[in-house]
N, C-alpha and C positions, 0 to 999 in steps of 0.2 A: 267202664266206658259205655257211655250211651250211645247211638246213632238215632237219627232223625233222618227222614227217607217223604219227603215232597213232592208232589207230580204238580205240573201244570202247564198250559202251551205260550206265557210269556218268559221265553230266553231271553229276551229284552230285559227285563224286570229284573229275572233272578243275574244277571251279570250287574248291571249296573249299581247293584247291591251291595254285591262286593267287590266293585272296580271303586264304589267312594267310601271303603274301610282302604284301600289301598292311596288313594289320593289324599286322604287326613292320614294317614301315616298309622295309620290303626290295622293295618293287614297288609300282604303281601302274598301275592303267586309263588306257592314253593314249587310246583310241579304243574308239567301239560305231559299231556297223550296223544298224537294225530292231533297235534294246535300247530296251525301255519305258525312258523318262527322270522324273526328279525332280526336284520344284522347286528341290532345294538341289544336286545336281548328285550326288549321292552314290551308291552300286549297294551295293545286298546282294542272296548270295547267293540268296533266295527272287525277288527281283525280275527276277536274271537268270535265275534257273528258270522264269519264267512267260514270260520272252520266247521261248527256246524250244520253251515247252507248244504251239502250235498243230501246228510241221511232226512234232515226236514221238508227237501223237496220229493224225496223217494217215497217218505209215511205216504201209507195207504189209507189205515182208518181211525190209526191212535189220535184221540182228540187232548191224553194231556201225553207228549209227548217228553217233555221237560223233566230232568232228576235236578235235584235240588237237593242236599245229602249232609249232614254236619254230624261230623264225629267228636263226640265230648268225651276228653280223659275225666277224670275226677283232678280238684283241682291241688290234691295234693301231690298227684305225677307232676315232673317234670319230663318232659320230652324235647328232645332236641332236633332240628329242623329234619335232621338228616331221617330221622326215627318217623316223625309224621309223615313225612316223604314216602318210607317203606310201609305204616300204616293205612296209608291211601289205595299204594298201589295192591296191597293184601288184598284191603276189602273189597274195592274193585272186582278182582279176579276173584275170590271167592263166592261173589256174587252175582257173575256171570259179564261182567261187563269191560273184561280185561281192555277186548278192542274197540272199543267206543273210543270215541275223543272225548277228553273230560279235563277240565283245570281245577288244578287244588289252589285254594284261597285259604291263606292262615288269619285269624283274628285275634288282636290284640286290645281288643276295645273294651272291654271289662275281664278280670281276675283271671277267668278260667280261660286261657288259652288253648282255642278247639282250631279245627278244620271245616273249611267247607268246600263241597266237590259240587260242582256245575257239569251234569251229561246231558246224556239223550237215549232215550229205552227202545228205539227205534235202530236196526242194522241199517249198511247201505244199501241191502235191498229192500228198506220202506219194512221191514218184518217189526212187528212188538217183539222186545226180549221177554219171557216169559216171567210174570211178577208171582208166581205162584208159592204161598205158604213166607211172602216176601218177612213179612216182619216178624217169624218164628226162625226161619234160617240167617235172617241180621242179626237177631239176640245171640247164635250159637257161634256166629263167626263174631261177634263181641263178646263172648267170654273167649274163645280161643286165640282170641289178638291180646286180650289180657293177659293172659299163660305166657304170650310169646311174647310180648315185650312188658313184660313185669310188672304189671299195673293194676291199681285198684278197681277189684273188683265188684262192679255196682248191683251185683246179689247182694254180696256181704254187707254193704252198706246201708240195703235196704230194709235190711233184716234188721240190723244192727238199733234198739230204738234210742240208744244214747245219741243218734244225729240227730239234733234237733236244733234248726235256727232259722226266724223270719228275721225280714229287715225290711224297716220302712225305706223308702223312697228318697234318694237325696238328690235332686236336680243337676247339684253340681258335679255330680260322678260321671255323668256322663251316660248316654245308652237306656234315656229313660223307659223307652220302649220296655225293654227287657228286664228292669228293676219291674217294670207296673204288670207285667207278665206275670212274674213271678208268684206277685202278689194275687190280683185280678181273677187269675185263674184257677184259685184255689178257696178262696173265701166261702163263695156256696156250697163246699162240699163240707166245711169244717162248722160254720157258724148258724143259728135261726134268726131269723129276723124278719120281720112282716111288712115291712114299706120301706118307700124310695128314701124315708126320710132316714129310717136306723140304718138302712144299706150307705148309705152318706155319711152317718155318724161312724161307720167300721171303716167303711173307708179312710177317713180323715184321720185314722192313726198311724196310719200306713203313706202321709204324707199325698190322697189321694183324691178326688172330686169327681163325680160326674155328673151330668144333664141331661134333659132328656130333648129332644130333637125330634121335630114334625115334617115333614114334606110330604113329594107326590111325584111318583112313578109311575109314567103312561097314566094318568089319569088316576090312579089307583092310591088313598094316602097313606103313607109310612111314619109309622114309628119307631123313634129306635135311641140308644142311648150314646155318648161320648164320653170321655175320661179326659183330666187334666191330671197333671204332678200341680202338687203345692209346694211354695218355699216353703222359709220356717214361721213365719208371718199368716200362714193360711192362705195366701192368695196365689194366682192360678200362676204357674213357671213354664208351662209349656204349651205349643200346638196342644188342639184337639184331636186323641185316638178314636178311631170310629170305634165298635163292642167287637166286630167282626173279628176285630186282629187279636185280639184274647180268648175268642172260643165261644163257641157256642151258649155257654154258662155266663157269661157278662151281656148277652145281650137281650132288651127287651123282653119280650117275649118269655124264655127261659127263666127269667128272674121272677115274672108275674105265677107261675108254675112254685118257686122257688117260696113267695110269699104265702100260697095257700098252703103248701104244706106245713111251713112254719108256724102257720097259723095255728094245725091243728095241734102240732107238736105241744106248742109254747101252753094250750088250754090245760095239759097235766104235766107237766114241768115240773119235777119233785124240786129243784134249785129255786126257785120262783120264791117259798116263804123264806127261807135262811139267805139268798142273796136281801128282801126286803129288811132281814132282821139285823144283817150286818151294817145297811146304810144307813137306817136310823141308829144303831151304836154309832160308827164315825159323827154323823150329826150332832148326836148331842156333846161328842166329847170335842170334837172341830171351835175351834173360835174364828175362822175367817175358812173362805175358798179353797186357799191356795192348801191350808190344812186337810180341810175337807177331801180333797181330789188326793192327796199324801195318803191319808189312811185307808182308802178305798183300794189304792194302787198297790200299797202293801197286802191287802187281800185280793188281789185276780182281778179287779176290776176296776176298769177306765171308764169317766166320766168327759163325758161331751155335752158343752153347753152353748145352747143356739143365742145371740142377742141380736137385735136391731141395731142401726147406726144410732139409736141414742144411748145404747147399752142397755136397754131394756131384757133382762133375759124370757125368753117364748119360748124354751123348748130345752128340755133335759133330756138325757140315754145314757143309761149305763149296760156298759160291756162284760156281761162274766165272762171271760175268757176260760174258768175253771167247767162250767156248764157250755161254752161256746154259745151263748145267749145273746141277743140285744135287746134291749126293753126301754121303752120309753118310762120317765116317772110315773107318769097317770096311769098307767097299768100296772103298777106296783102298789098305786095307792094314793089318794088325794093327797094324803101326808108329803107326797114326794113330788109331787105336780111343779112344774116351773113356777107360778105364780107362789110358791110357798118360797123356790130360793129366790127368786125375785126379790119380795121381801124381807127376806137377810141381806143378803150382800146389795141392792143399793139402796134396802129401807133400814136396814138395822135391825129388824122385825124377825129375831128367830122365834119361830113355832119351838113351843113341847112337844118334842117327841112321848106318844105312846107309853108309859110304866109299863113295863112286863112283870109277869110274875116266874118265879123259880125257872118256870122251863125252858122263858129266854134266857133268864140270865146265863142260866148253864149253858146254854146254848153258843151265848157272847164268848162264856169265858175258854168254851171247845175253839170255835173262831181265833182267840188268840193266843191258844195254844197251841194250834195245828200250824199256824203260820206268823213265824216268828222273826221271816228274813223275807228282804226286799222280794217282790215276785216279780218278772220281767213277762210282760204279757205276751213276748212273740217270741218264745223261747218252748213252740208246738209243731210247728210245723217240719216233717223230714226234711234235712238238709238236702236228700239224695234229689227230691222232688222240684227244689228249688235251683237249684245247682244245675239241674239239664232242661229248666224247661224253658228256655229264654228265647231259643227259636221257633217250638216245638210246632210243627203243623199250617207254620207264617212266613215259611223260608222263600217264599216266592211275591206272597203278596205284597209290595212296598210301594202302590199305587192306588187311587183311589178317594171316593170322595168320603162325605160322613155317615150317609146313610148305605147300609152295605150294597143297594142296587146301585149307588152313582160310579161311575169310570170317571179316573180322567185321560186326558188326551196326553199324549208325545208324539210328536211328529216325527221325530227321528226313529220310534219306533213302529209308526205308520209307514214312513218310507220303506225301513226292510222288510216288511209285512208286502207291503205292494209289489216289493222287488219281487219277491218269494211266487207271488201269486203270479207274476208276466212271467217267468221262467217255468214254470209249470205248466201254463198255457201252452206256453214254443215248444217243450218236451212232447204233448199232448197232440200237437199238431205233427 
């Protein structure tokens, strides 16, 4: 089991979040602690604002007052309502927050059926509860809730390197956020690649797109990048994600960081001659496209190809997944430049590949001996890795404009904000 442990001072936010997993029928309140009750047994949002109006009118200096808390079994537990009930209330108390008021929120909106707890790190006398050593003491009370209610444990699994599985993106699953998370946030650690444009081409296999976005805060201009999902057609399937909400590593900036080192990496890249030597062998054995990208894909690597709306193609990449590489053609070699497949597939006009002598050849025939069965290019990344990070470090933020300084407005949660601030005044007075 993983926990995820969130600070921040909109309760607003972090409810509403999971009051509309409960309104689509994608979650449910299994448990409150000190939450004002109803006679019909039911919770809205305003109801559970007031339960924790007393300890946020008493904070003295905590500025993220806010928990925000998701506990992920693995998803090959099953647990049953009553079990996550008692797993709440454990970690709770073993974490010091028995007496707080806190609502458990169950989620049902993708596979892994987790929990989420909405508190407050603040007592009624305005004190901070002590966050000390916080995310070395959740790991120990997460393995010890594994012991106690007999569940997989997310050392072993970690360790374990036979978990291995990405997954692109499908719109219609629902919960793209968290599908693009998955993905988003792990790319730069795994992959090289040196511009917007091959970070576009890894993307896009992953069912993914971004842009890049200009404005101006107080004067000052911003750059910064977005994310869509794609259908199966390549075009765009959802709102725009700001970078913010995937992490530090998806946005702007980071990524620009990301490219220079790539850079250097990519200059002595031992993969670099024998990925060139492999796509000229497909090439010349290929008689059409669809061939072409077939026998590449049986060797580790995916080819993306850029055309215009006249179908003109401008722009090759190929993907070593085996070296986690991305490479444009013209950096492989004139021989591979767009204007060469241009030329094939809509002139007809295939180039001669290069004769090698012995070295390739043996070289070809190591290539087709080493890999002799389909390869699935997203069959790398830890499952354990994917599997919990869908919330991880965003459990709060679910407002907001594109560039990560813009806010937006709610007036409903302006109202309790203002409440909050005249009752403190009148206490004051």
């Amino acid at each position: 089991m993983i926990a995820k442990i969130g600070r921040g001072s909109n309760l607003y936010g972090a409810l509403v979040y999971n009051q509309l997993k409960v309104e689509k029928e994608k979650g449910q309140v299994l448990y409150t602690n000190k939450i004002i009750q109803t006679p019909d047994g039911s919770f809205a949002t305003s109801q559970l604002l007031r339960s924790f109006e007393p300890y946020l009118l008493a904070n003295r200096k905590t500025e993220k007052p806010i928990l925000h808390i998701s506990l992920n079994p693995d998803p090959k537990d099953t647990v049953s309502d009553e079990q996550f009930e008692k797993l709440a209330q454990e970690y709770m108390q073993k974490m010091g927050y028995a007496e707080q008021p806190f609502v458990v929120f169950k989620h049902t909106d993708i596979d892994r059926i987790h929990i989420h707890i909405v508190s407050v790190c603040v007592d009624e006398a305005g004190r901070k509860i002590s966050d000390k050593f916080e995310k070395r003491r959740s790991m120990d009370v997460c393995r010890e809730l594994e012991k106690q209610f007999c569940l997989v444990s997310a050392i072993e699994k970690k360790q374990n390197p036979q978990n291995q599985i990405f997954k692109p993106v499908d719109y219609k699953a629902g919960d793209i956020k968290s599908q693009m998370t998955s993905v988003i946030r792990y790319l730069p650690n795994y992959y090289k690649f040196e511009g917007f444009g091959a970070y576009n081409a890894l993307l896009s296999l992953f069912n993914i797109t971004s842009e890049e976005v200009k404005g101006e805060f107080n004067g000052i201009p911003k750059q910064g990048l977005v994310y869509f999902a794609l259908n199966e057609k390549g075009k765009k399937a959802s709102n725009p994600f700001k970078a913010s909400l995937f992490g530090k590593q998806a946005g702007y900036v980071q990524l620009q960081q990301h490219y220079e080192k790539s850079r250097e990496l990519l200059k002595n890249e031992p993969s670099k001659a024998l990925l060139k030597t492999t796509i000229e062998m497909c090439l010349q054995r290929a008689s059409e496209e669809k061939e072409f990208k077939k026998l590449l894909l049986e060797r580790g690597t995916n080819t993306v190809v850029r055309r215009n709306t006249e179908g003109r193609v401008y722009g090759i990449t190929f993907v070593d997944h085996r070296a986690k590489s991305v490479w444009n053609g013209s950096q492989l070699g004139k021989n591979l430049s767009a204007n060469v497949f241009n030329d094939w597939w809509n002139n007809g006009n295939k180039m001669e590949q290069p004769v090698k002598g012995n070295g390739a050849s043996n070289n070809n025939a190591t290539i087709n001996e080493d890999i002799k069965q389909s390869y699935n290019p997203f069959d790398f990344l830890v499952k354990e890795k994917m599997s919990y990070s869908h919330e991880e470090n965003n459990l709060i933020e679910v407002f907001g404009g594109l560039l990560s300084n813009g806010k937006a407005v709610n007036h409903d949660e302006e109202l309790f904000v203002n409440q909050m601030k005249k009752k403190a005044r009148r206490k004051k007075r």
